[in-house]
C-alpha positions as CSV (number, residue, x, y, z in Angstrom):
1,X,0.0,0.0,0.0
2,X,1.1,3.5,-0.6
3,X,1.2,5.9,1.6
4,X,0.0,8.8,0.8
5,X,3.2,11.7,1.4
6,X,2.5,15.2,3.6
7,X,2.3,17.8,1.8
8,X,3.0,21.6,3.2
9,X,-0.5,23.2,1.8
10,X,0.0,26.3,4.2
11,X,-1.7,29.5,2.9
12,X,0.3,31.9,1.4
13,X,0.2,34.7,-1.1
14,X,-0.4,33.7,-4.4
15,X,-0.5,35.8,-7.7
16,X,1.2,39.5,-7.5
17,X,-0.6,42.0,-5.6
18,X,0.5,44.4,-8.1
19,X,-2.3,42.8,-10.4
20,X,-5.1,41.3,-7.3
21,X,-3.3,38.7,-5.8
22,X,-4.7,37.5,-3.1
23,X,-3.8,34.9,-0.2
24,X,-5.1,31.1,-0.9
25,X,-4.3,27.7,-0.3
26,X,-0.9,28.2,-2.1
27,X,-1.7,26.7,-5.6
28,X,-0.1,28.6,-8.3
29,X,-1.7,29.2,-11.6
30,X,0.3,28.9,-15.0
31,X,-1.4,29.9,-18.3
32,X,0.3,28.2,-20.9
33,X,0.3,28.7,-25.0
34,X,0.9,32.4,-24.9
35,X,1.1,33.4,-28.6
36,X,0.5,37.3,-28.1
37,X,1.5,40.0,-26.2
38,X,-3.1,41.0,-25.5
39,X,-3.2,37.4,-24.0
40,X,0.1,37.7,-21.7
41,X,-0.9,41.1,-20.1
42,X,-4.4,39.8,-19.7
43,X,-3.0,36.9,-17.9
44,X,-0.5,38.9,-15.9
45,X,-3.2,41.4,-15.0
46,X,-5.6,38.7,-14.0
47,X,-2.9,37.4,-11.2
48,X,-0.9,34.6,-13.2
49,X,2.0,33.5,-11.8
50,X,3.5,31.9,-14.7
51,X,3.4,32.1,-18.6
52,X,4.3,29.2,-20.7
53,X,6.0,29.8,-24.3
54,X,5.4,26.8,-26.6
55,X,8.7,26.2,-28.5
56,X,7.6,22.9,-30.2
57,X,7.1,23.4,-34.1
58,X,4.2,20.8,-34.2
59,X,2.1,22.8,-31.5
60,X,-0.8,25.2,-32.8
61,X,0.7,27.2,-30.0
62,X,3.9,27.3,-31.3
63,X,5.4,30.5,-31.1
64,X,9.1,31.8,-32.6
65,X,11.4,32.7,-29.9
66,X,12.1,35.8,-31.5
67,X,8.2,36.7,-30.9
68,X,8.5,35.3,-27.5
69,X,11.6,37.9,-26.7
70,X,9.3,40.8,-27.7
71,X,6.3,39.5,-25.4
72,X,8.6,38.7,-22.6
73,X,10.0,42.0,-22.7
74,X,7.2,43.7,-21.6
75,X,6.1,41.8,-19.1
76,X,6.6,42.1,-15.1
77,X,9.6,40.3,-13.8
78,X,7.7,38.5,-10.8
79,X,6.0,37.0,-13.2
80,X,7.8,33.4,-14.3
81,X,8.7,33.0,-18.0
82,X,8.3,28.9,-18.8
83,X,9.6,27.6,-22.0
84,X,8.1,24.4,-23.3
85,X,10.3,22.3,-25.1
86,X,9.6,18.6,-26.7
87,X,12.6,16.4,-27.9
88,X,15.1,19.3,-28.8
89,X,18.4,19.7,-29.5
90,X,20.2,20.5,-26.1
91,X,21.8,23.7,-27.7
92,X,18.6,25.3,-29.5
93,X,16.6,25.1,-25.6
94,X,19.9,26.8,-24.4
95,X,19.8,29.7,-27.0
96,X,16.4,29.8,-26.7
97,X,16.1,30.7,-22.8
98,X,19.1,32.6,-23.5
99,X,17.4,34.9,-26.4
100,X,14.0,35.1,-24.2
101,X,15.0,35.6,-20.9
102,X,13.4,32.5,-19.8
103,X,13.1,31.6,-16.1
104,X,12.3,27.8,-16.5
105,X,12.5,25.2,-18.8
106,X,9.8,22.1,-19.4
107,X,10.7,19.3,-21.0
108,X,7.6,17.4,-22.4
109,X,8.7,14.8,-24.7
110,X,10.5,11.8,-24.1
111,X,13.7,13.5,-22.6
112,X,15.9,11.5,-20.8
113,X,17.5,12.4,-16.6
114,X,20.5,12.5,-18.2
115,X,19.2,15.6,-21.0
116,X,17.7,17.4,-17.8
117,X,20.9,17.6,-16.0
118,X,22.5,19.8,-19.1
119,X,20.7,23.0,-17.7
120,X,21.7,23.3,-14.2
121,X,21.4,27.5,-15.2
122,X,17.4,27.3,-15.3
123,X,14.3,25.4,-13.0
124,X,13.6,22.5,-14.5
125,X,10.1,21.0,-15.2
126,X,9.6,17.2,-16.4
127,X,6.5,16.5,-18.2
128,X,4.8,13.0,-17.4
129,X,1.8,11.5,-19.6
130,X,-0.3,10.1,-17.0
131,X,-2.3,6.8,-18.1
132,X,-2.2,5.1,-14.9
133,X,-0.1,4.3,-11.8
134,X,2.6,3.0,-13.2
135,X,3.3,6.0,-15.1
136,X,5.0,7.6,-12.2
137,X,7.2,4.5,-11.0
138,X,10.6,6.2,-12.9
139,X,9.9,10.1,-11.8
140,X,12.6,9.9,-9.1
141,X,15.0,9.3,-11.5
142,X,15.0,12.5,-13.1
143,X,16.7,15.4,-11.4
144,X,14.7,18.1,-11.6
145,X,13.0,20.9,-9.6
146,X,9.6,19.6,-10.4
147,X,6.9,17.3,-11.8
148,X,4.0,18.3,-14.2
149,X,1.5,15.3,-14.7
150,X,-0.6,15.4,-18.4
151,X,-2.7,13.2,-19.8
152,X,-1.1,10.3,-21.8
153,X,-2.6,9.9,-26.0
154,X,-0.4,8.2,-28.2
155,X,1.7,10.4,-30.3
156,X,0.3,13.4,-28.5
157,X,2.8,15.8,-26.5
158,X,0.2,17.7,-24.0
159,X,-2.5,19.7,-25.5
160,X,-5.0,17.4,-25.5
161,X,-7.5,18.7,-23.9
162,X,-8.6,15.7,-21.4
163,X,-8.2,15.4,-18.3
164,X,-6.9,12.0,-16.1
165,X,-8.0,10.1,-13.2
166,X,-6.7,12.3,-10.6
167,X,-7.0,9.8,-7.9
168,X,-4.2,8.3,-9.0
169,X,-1.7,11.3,-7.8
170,X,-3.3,10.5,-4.3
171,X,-0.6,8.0,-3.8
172,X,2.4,9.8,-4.8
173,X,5.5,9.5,-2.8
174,X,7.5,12.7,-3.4
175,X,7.8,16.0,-1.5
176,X,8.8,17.8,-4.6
177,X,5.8,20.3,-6.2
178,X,4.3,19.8,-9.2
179,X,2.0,21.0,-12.0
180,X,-1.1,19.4,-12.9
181,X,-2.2,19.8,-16.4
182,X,-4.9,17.8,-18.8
183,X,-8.0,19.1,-19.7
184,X,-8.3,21.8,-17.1
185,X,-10.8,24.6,-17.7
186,X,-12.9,26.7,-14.8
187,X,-15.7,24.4,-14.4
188,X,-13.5,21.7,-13.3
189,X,-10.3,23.3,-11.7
190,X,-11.6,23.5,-8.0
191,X,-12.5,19.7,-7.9
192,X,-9.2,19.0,-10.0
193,X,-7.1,20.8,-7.0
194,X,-9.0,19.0,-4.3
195,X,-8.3,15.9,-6.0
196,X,-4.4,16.3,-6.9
197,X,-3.2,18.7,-4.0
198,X,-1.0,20.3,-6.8
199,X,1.0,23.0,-6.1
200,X,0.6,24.7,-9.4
201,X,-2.3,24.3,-11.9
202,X,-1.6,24.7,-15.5
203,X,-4.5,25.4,-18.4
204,X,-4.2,26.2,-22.3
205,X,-6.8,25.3,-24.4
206,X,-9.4,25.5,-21.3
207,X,-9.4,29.2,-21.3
208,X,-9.4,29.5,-25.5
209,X,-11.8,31.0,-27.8
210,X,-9.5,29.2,-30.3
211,X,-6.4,27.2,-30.3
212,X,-3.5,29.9,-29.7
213,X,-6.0,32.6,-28.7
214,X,-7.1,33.2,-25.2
215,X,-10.3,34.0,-23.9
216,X,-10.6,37.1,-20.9
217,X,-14.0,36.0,-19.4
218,X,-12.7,32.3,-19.0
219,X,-9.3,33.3,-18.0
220,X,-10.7,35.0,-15.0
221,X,-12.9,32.3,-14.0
222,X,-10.2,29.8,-14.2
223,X,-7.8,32.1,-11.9
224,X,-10.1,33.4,-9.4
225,X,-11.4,29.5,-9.0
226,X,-8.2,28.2,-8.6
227,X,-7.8,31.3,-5.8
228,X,-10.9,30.2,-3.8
229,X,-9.4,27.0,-2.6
């Protein structure tokens, strides 16, 4: 039987009160697939605490780091700049955060502990598709700063816009934090964070009018829902 690990959920400011943030249960919020500067300062307004840049060709969200610099720029610096990476070349992630000025890097491919140790400059996120338990037996092994979970489908790389059984992160044995991703989207973001205990919540396509293109009304739902915890 596993035993289910203790995990610190003390309140404690969340957001920036620059932009309304407001104490909670200590669940951060990360609003992924930023592809335009409107979306960004929406998101930063609204109390995000991170934005993720999609450098992964294949994405819909994809954006060139070049565009991400410009975004980045003129954005708050509390707020934390995540790249997304999938299967890249060691040197193009390291130009990349580099060129951007990112402040962490996610790996959500099929990269190995050994690639995640070549950026001991930048946090470090590791990407797991969740299908069932033993999709987490071989997380300890990679040494990293933190977990995101995602829903597993074949030949997908995140974005697909279910969610997983959550129960399953109930028996987790690891004091590291983590992200939980899959699916999310305001109607089902407070039960997801019961469920998980995550420390950080991250959304894309749940608060999009299209793919790429975010959505005000739903970003603020989502964000002040993951708040009231």
């Amino acid at each position: 039987m596993v035993v289910n690990p203790v995990r610190n959920k003390t309140p404690r400011t969340s957001g920036h009160p620059a932009f309304g943030g407001v104490v909670s249960s200590g669940v951060k919020v990360k609003i992924c697939g930023i592809t335009n500067l409107t979306d960004a300062l929406a998101a930063q307004s609204l109390g995000a605490d991170a934005l993720g840049f999609v450098f992964y060709p294949k994405s819909s969200r994809y954006i060139l780091p070049a565009a991400a610099r410009k975004i980045i720029s003129q954005l708050n610096k509390k707020i934390k700049k995540i790249g997304v990476f999938v299967n890249a070349d060691p040197d193009l992630v390291k130009n990349t955060a580099r060129l951007c000025g990112l402040d962490m890097l996610q790996f959500h491919g099929d990269e190995t502990p050994d690639f995640c140790r070549k950026f001991n400059k930048y946090k470090i996120i590791k990407a797991f598709r969740i299908k069932n338990e033993d999709s987490l037996k071989d997380i300890e092994k990679y040494p990293v700063d933190y977990y995101l979970f995602d829903t597993f489908k074949k030949d997908s790389f995140g974005g697909t816009g279910s969610n997983f059984n959550w129960d399953i992160l109930k028996g987790l044995k690891t004091s590291k934090p983590f992200f939980l991703s899959g699916g999310l989207n305001p109607k089902n973001i407070i039960r997801a964070i019961k469920a998980a205990r995550a420390d950080w919540v991250d959304v894309s396509g749940g608060v999009e009018a299209k793919p790429g293109i975010k959505d005000k009304k739903l970003l603020r739902d989502f964000i002040d829902k993951a708040r009231s915890i």
